[in-house]
Structure formats: structure tokens, C-alpha cells
N, C-alpha and C positions, 0 to 999 in steps of 0.2 A: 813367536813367543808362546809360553804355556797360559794357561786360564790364570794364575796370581803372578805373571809378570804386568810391570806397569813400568812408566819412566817417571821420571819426577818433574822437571823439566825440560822440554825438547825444541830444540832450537836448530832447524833444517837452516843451515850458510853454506851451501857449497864454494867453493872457490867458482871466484868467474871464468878460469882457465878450463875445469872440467864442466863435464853435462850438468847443469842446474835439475834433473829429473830425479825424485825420489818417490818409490812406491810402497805400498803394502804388498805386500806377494797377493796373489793371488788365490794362491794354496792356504792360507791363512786361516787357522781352523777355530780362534778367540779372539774376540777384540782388540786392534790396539785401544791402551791405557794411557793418556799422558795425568798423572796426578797432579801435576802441576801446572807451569804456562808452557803454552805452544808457539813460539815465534819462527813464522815462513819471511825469509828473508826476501830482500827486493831481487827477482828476476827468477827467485827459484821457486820449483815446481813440484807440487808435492798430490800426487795422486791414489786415489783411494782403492780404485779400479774393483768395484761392488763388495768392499769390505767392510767393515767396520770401525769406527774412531769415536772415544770420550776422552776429552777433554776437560778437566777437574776444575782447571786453573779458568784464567784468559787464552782468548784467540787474538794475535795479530801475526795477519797478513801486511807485509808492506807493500808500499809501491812495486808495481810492475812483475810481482809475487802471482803463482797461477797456483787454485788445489779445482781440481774437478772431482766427480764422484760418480757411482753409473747405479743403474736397478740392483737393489739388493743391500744398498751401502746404506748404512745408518751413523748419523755423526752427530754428539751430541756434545756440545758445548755449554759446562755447568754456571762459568761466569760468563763476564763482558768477550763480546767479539765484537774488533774492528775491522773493517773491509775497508784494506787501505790497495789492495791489488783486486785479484778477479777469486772467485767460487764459481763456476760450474755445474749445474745440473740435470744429466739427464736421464734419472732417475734418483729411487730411495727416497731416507726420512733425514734434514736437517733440522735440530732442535736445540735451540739459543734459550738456556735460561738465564742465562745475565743480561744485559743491556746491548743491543746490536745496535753499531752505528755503522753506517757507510761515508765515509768522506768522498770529496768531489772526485777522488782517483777512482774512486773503489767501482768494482763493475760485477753485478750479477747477473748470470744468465740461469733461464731454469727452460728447458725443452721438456722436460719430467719430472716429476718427484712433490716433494712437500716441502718447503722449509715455514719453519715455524716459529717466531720469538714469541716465547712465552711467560716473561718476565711480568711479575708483579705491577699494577699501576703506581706509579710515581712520577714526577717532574724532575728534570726537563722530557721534554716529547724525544722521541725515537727519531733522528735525521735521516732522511734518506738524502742524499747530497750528489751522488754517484749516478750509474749507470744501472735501468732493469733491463734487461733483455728478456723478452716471455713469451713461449708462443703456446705454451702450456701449461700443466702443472697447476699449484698452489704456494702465494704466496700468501703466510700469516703473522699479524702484530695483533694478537692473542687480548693486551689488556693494557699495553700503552698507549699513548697519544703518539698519531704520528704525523710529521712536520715535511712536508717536500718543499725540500728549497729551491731557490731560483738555479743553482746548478744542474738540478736534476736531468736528466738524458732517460724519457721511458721511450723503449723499442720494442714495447706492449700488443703482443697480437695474438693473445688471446689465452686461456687459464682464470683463474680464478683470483684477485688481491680481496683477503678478509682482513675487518679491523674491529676491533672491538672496545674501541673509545674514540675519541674525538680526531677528525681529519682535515688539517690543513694545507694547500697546495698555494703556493707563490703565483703570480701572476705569470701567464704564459707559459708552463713549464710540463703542465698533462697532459696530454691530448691522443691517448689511448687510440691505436689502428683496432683494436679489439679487445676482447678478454671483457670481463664482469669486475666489478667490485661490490662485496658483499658485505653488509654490515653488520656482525656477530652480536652475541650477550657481551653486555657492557656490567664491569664491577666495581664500577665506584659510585658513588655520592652523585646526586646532582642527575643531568642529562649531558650526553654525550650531543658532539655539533659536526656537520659534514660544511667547509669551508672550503669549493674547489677554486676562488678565485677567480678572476677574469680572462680571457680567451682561451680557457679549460672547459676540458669538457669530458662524463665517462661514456664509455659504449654503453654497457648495459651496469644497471643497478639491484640489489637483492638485498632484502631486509628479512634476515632473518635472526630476529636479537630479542631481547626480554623489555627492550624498553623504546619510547619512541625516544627520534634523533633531531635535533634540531639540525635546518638548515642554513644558518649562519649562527655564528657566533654573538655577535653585536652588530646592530645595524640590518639592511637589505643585501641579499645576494645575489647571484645568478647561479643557477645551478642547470648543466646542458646533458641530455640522455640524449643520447645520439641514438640508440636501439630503446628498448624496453627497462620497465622498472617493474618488480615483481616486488609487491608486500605477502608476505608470508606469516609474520612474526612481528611484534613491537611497530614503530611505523614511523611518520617525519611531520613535521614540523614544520610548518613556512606561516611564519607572522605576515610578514612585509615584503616576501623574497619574489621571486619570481624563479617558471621552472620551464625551460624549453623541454616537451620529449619528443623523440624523432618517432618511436614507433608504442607498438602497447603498451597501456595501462590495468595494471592487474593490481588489484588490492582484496587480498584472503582474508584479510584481518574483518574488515567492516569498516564502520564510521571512526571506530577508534585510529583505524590504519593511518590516516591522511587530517591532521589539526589544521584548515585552512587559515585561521587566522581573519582578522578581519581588513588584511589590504595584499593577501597573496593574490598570483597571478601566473595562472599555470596555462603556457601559448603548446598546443599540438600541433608542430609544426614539419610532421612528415619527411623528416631529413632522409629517411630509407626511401628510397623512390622503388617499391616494388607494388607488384598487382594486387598485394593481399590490402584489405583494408587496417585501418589504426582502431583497435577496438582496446575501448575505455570499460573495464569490467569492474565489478565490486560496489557494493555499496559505499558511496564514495561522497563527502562533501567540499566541494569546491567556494572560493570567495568569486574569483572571477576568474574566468573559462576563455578560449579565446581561440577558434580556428583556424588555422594559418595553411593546412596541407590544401595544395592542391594537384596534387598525385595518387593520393589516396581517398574513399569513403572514411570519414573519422563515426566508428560505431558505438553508437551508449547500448554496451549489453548489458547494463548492472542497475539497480537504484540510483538514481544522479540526483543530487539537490548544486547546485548555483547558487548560492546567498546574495552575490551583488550581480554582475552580467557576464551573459556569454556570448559573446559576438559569433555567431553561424558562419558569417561569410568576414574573416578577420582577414584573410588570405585575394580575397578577390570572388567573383561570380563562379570559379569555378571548385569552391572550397561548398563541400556534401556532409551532412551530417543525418547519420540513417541509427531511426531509433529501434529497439529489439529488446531493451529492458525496461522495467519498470516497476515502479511509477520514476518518473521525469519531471523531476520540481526545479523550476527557473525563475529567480526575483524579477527579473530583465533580459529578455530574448533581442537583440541586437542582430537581424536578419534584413539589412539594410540591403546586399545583395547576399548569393548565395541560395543553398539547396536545405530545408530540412524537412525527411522523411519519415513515417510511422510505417512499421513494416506490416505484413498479415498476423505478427505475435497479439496485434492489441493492444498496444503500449498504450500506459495511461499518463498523457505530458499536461501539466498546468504551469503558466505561466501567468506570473504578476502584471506585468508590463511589456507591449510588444512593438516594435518598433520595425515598421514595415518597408518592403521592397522587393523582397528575395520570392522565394518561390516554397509553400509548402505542401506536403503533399499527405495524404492520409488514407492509407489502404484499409487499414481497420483500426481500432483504438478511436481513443477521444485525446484530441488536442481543446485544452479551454484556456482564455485567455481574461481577464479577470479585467484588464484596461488597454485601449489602444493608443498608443506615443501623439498617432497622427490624428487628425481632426476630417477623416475618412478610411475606407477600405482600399490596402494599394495591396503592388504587388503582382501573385499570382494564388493561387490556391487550386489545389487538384483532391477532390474526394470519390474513393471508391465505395468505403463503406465505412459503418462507425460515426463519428461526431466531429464537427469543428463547431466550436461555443465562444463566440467575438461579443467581448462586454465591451461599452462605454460608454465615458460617466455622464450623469444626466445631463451637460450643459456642454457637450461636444456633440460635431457631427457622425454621421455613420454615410455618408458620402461612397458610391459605388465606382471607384476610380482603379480597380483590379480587373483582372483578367480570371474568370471563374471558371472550373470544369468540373463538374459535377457529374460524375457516371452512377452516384449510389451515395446513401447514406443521409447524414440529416446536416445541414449546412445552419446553425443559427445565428440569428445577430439580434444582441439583448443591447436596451441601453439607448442613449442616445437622444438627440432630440430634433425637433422640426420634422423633416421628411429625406429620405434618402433620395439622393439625386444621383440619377444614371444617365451619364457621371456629370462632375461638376469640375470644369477648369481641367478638363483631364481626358483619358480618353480608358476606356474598360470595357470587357467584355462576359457574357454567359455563355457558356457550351454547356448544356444540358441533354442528358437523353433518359436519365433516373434520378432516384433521390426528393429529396424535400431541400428548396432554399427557403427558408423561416425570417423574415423579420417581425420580434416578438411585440417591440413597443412602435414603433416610428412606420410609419407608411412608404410608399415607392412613389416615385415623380422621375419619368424620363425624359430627361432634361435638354440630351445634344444627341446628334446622328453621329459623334466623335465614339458611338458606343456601339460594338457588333454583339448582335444577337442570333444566336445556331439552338433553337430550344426545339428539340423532338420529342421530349417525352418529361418524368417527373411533374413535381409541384411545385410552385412557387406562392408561398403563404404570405401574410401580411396582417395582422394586426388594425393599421392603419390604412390609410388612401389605398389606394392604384389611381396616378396620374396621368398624362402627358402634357409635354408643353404644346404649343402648335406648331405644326410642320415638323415634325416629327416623321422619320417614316421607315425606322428599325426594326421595330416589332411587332413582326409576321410571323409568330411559332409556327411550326408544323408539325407540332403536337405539344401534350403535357398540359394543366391545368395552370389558373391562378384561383386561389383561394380566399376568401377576404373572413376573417373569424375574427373572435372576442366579441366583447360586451357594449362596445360604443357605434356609434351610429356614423359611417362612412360614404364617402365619396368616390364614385370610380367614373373613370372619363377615357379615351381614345383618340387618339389625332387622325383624321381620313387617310386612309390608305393604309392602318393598321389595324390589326384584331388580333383577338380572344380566340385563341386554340378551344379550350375546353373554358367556363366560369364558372366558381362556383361559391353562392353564398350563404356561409356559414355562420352569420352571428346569432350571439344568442338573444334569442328574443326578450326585449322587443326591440334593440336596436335593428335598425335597417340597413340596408345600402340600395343606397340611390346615383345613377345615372345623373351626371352632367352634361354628359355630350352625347349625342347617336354613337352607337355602338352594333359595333358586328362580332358574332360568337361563330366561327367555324365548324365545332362543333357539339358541344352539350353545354346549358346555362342549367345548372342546378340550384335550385332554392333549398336548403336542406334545414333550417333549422330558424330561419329568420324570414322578415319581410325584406321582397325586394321591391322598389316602386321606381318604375320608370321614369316619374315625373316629369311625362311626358314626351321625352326622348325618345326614338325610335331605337328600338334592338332589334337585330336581325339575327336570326339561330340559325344554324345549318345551313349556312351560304354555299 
């Protein structure tokens, strides 16, 4: 046809007796025109083969009805199209300004191209009822709400699904092998909501829209990222929902990106079992945090705040959280088992409340911990360099019922009351060779031989006492100091068959420290600042 032919209405029926095929030529040098409605009958076949088609009217395809289209084809449909048979794409641009519905027949497949409904927001939602076939491409619903019903069949592996209003999926019906789903600028009124329902899940998620998205509609949800979610733009919403991701968390936005709400519940549960680690990036605030991989290191490379808790080890002992960004603010540290690590970055982590068992570890940075759950020190703790700063509150213990490794850095424990027992009802350890162990308020009393001591080198400070009980017969440093400083007047004592690597006392005068029991110094008793008085007791130096 020339550039000003068009048809008016065009209605492809071949007889069932002849070929059902009808094409555009190929040689086809102007668009077809239908100015009117286009009706593809059931079984026949109407191919575009990289041409061109506008369509003024309606589109109905029927039943069992095929049009496919290739690279190069543009088909642009000004009203309603139904997808009562199949469309095909693989390639070009298909562009839906009326209303696109697919019923349960209806079957699209896209291996390339674009399709695009780009129809005005109005109600009812956009049904997809039918068949996606995707292993590419883009598919888009521009500015309606769209409804996947229980019919739905997605044979989703991969391309891109945008929506740019509200998404509701039927229970059991999405379960994407691949592809992303991206959530565009929204233009209506109000806030747009992502409702994937129950045993639904997407691969990957992409916010790149003008406004944030609520993650349920009314009520709590589940919402499952089997891969990655990437904020870019606008961001989500979760009041009360809860949100499994299987791999990164990236949020471009900031704090506005991600509204936790005050009873969300975002579990990182590693569903990608590869070697790379799960890295939680962006200035991000969370209600409650919850570690479940245990396949991968879960990484905080961004600003993180925690408002309620994050359970470290939600997964089991072998769920790793390794920190790289900061600052790292946590209401309640739930590390009952499990891994958490401060890298050589320095990260600066404070936590409210810590509830121990697991194991943490500090190369550089300061971990401070503001109150402890337990009524002692459990667990494990390993510092290279930097700060661990353990508060608690004055009418608790500070009990030494942990396993310590101190190679560097300044280890403190503020707080607390009576005397710290090493250990009490328990069994703990110090591996020392550098560093300061600080207790600032509460004294040392070692208590059971259920406690190993390996101290080569370093300081171990105190405030208070240095005790033993009797029969006692763990610590033998072989090397490294104990320090006894502040303003009060203390006691320090020794059980036979143990000593004083290096002693050294530091109060400020006039309090003293005085010997209760004989004592042996292996190698240097310094008096630096204070009186020391033997009273009586034998001290032996340089044994």
C-alpha cells in the first residue's frame, strides 16, 4: 500500500480449508493502517515479519489466533487490545494505548523487543490471566495497576517486567526462573503498593520511580527476592511486612529509600549460594535485621541503623556478618551464635543492648556496647587493633565467662558491680600477646582453674582488686603486665604456684595497694605513682 492507504476495518477469517497465514510483505515500504478494528480470527495467523502495523480501532486476537512480529516491526495499537490467542516477540516496539487485557487463553511470548501499555491510570487493574513467555526484552504497564490472577502461567527467564502503579499477584501464581521487575514513576494520587502474595517470589527487584512503594496494600506481607534489589529512585515501604532477599542490598537513595516501619522484618537469607558475599550497601534503616545465610559473608558496606534487633547468627553458627561501612548503629545485637566482624576500614559499630555467645572479632574500628543482656562476659571476642567498649549497668555482673584474644588494641569493660570472676559457673579464657584488657570500675577475682590463661605480652588494667581464690593454679603469664590504677585504695593477692609476669602500681596518690597474700613478681614490680605497702607479706621480684 502507498503512504495515505489505510483500511477501515480488518478482519483476518481465512477459511479453515485454506493456509490460516497472512503477512505484510516484506518489501513493504509505509506502514500498514487499520483505522478501524482489527479482528485475528481463532487459528489464523497474521504475521508482521519486521514491518510495520497501527491499529486506530480495537485489537482482538481470538482463541488459538497466532501474530508474531521480528527486529524492525513497530505495532502500535491506539484503543483496547485483547490477547485471547498468542503475540510473539522477537524483536521491535509494541505500543498498547487502550486498555490490554490477556485472558486465561491468551499467550505472550517476548525473546526481544519492547511491548508497552501505556494507557492512562484508571480502574479496573490491567489482568494478566494468560501466558508470559520471557527470556528477554521488556515488558511494560506504563500507568495502570496490574492484577495477576490465579490463572496466570509466567515462563519468566529473564528481561525486564516495569509497572508504574500498584502490583497485585494471586497466591502461588509468580515465581519468576529470572528476569527483574522494575518499578517505574507512578501518576496518580496517593502511593502505589507491590502485593506479591504468598508462595511468590521476584528474582531481582529495581526501584526506579518518583515516589516510594508500599509493600502491602492492607495488612502484613511477604515479599521474596530471590537475587538482588537495587533502589535507585523513590524507594518502599514495609510497616509490618516482612522481606526475604536472597542476595544484595543496594539502596542509592539514602534513608529515604527504605521506610522500615516500626514492626518490619527484613531476613538475608542467601538463597544464591555462590562465593561472592551478600553485601547490604547504602545508608539504610532497618526495624528488625535478621541473618539467615549461611553460604555466604552477609557485608554492611553502607551506614546501617537497626531500630529494634538484628540477630547475627538468625541462620545458625555458621551465619558471618563482616562490617566495612559506617557508622553501624544497632538497638539490640542478638549474636547468641554466629560471626561478627569489623574489617581494617575502622568501622565505627554501637550497639544498645548485646546479647551474647557468638563470636566477635575487631581488626580495627570500635565496637561499643552501651549494656550487656547477660549478667557476665560470654562468648568469644578476638581484637587486633582499635576498641571493644562493654558497658553494664551498675547492679549487674561483669563475670569473665568468655574466651578472649587480644593480639592489639584496647579491650574495655565499664560498669558493673562486685568483682569480676574468672570465670564464675563457667568456663573462659585470655590469649594475650598485645593490647590493654581495661577493667574500668569492678576489680578481677580468679575464681576456678575451669579458666585458661596464654598471656605473653600486653596489659591487663584494673581499677579495682586483683584477686585469687585458693588453690588456684592458672596464672603463670609469661609475660605482659597487670596494672592496678585510680584513686582508691586496693587489694591484690596471689594463690601459691602463681605470679606476676611484670606488676605495676599506679594509683593515684595517696591511695595505695597493699598485698594480702605473699607474692611473686617474675619480672618488674613498679611503683609509679602510688604507695605500695607490703604489709607485711613477702614479695619476691625477679624470680
Amino acid at each position: 500500500q502507498d503512504a495515505s492507504s489505510t483500511f477501515g476495518n480488518l478482519d483476518i477469517s481465512k477459511p479453515l480449508t485454506s493456509s490460516y497465514n497472512t503477512y505484510i510483505h516484506a518489501n513493504s515500504t509505509y506502514p500498514m493502517i487499520v483505522s478501524g478494528d482489527l479482528y485475528l480470527r481463532a487459528s489464523n495467523q497474521f504475521h508482521l515479519q519486521g514491518e510495520d502495523l497501527t491499529v486506530m480501532g480495537a485489537l482482538v486476537n481470538e482463541t488459538t489466533s497466532v501474530m508474531d512480529m521480528a527486529t524492525g516491526s513497530d505495532f502500535i495499537n491506539t484503543l483496547d487490545y485483547t490477547l485471547n490467542g498468542s503475540l510473539t516477540m522477537s524483536g521491535g516496539n509494541a505500543t498498547i494505548h487502550g486498555r490490554f487485557t490477556e485472558s486465561s487463553t491468551g499467550v505472550l511470548t517476548i525473546t526481544d523487543g519492547v511491548f508497552t501499555n501505556d494507557k492512562a491510570l484508571e480502574l479496573p487493574a490491567t489482568d494478566l490471566s494468560g501466558t508470559l513467555n520471557m527470556s528477554n526484552g521488556i515488558f511494560e504497564i506504563s500507568h495502570m495497576s496490574t492484577e495477576i490472577k490465579s490463572t496466570f502461567v509466567d515462563n519468566i527467564a529473564g528481561g525486564t517486567m516495569r509497572f508504574g502503579s500498584t502490583l497485585l499477584a494471586a497466591d502461588n501464581c509468580f515465581q519468576p526462573a529470572g528476569g527483574t521487575v522494575d518499578l517505574i514513576n507512578f501518576s496518580g494520587t496517593g502511593y502505589p503498593y507491590l502485593q506479591i502474595g504468598t508462595v511468590n517470589w521476584l528474582q531481582n527487584l529495581t526501584v526506579n520511580s518518583n515516589i516510594q512503594w508500599y509493600i502491602s496494600g492492607s495488612g502484613s506481607t511477604q515479599l521474596t527476592i530471590k537475587k538482588d534489589l537495587i533502589i535507585n529512585s523513590g524507594g518502599l515501604i514495609g510497616t509490618d511486612d516482612v522481606l526475604y532477599i536472597g542476595d544484595d542490598w543496594t539502596n542509592n537513595v539514602g534513608t529515604s529509600g527504605f521506610n522500615c516501619g516500626t514492626a518490619s522484618t527484613v531476613y538475608l537469607n542467601g538463597a544464591v549460594a555462590t562465593p561472592e558475599r551478600q553485601v547490604i550497601s547504602g545508608n539504610t534503616t532497618f526495624y528488625n535485621l535478621s541473618n539467615l545465610n549461611t553460604s555466604a559473608v552477609v557485608e554492611f558496606a553502607g551506614p546501617i541503623t537497626v531500630n529494634n534487633n538484628y540477630y547475627g547468627g538468625g541462620g545458625g553458627a555458621a551465619c558471618e556478618t563482616f562490617i566495612t561501612g559506617t557508622p553501624i548503629s544497632i538497638q539490640t545485637l542478638n549474636l547468641t551464635t554466629g560471626n561478627f566482624a569489623l574489617s581494617t576500614s575502622a568501622p565505627v559499630v554501637s550497639v544498645i543492648s548485646f546479647s551474647q555467645g557468638g563470636t566477635v572479632q575487631v581488626t580495627n574500628g570500635s565496637y561499643t556496647v552501651n549494656d550487656l543482656v547477660e549478667n557476665y562476659i560470654g562468648g568469644a571476642y578476638t581484637i587486633y587493633n582499635g576498641q571493644i567498649n562493654l558497658t553494664q549497668d551498675a547492679s549487674s555482673l561483669v563475670d569473665l565467662n568468655a574466651n578472649l584474644y587480644i593480639h592489639g588494641g584496647a579491650f574495655n569493660v565499664l560498669g558493673g558491680t562486685d568483682l569480676s570472676y574468672w570465670p564464675y559457673m563457667a568456663s573462659g579464657s585470655l590469649t594475650m600477646d598485645a593490647g590493654v584488657l581495661d577493667f574500668q570500675t569492678v576489680g578481677i577475682h580468679l575464681y576456678s582453674d575451669s579458666f585458661t590463661e596464654n598471656v605473653t605480652g600486653g596489659m591487663i588494667r584494673t581499677a579495682g582488686y586483683f584477686t585469687s581464690g585458693s588453690g588456684i593454679t592458672f596464672f603463670t603469664p609469661g609475660g605482659g603486665a597487670v596494672e592496678l590504677y585510680g584513686d582508691d585504695y586496693v587489694q591484690v593477692n596471689m594463690a601459691a604456684g602463681c605470679w606476676f609476669h611484670d606488676l605495676y602500681a599506679a594509683k593515684t596518690a595517696p591511695a595505695t595497694v597493699e598485698p594480702s597474700s605473699s607474692l611473686t613478681v617474675k619480672g618488674e614490680l613498679k611503683v609509679k605513682s602510688s604507695e605500695f605497702n607490703t604489709n607485711g607479706y613477702q614479695v619476691t621480684v625477679g624470680e
